[in-house]
C-alpha positions in Angstrom: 2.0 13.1 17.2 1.6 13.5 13.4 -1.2 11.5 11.8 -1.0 11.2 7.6 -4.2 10.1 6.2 -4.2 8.6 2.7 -6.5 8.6 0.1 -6.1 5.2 -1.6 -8.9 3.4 -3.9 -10.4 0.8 -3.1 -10.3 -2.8 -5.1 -14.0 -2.5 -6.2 -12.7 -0.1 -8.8 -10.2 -2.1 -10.8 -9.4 1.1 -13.2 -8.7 3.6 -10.2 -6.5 0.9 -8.8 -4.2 0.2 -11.5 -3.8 3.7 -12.4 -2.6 4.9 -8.9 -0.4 2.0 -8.6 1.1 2.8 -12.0 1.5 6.4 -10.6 2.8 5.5 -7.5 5.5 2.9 -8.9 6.7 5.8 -11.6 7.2 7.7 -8.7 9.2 5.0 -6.5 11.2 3.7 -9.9 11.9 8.1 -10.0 13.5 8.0 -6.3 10.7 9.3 -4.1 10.7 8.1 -1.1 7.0 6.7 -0.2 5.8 6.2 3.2 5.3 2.2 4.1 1.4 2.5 3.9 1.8 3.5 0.7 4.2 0.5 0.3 1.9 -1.4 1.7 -1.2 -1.2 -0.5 1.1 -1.0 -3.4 2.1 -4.6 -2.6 -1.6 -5.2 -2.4 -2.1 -4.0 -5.6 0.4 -5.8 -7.2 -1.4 -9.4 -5.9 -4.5 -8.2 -6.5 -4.3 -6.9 -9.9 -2.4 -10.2 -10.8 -5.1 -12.1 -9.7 -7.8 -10.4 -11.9 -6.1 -10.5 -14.9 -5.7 -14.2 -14.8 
C-alpha cells in the first residue's frame, strides 16, 4: 500500500491559502496532473475564499 501525505494549509491562514491554491491552479491550468485530494481541497478553497471576500 502506498500512503501520500499532503501538506495543505489550513483556512485560519487566509494568505497561505490563496497562495497555494493560486500555485496549485497554475499548475493544473499547465497540465499536471494533481492527485483528487489535492482536487479536493482546491475546490474547498475556491468556496471558501469566495465566501471571505464577500
Amino acid at each position: 500500500m502506498n500512503i501520500q501525505m499532503f501538506t495543505l494549509p489550513t483556512f485560519q491562514n487566509t494568505t497561505e491559502v490563496e497562495k497555494t491554491y493560486c500555485e496549485l491552479l497554475s499548475a493544473k491550468r499547465s497540465g499536471e496532473v494533481l492527485p483528487e485530494e489535492i482536487l479536493d481541497w482546491m475546490d474547498t478553497a475556491n468556496t471558501w475564499l469566495t465566501e471571505v471576500s464577500l
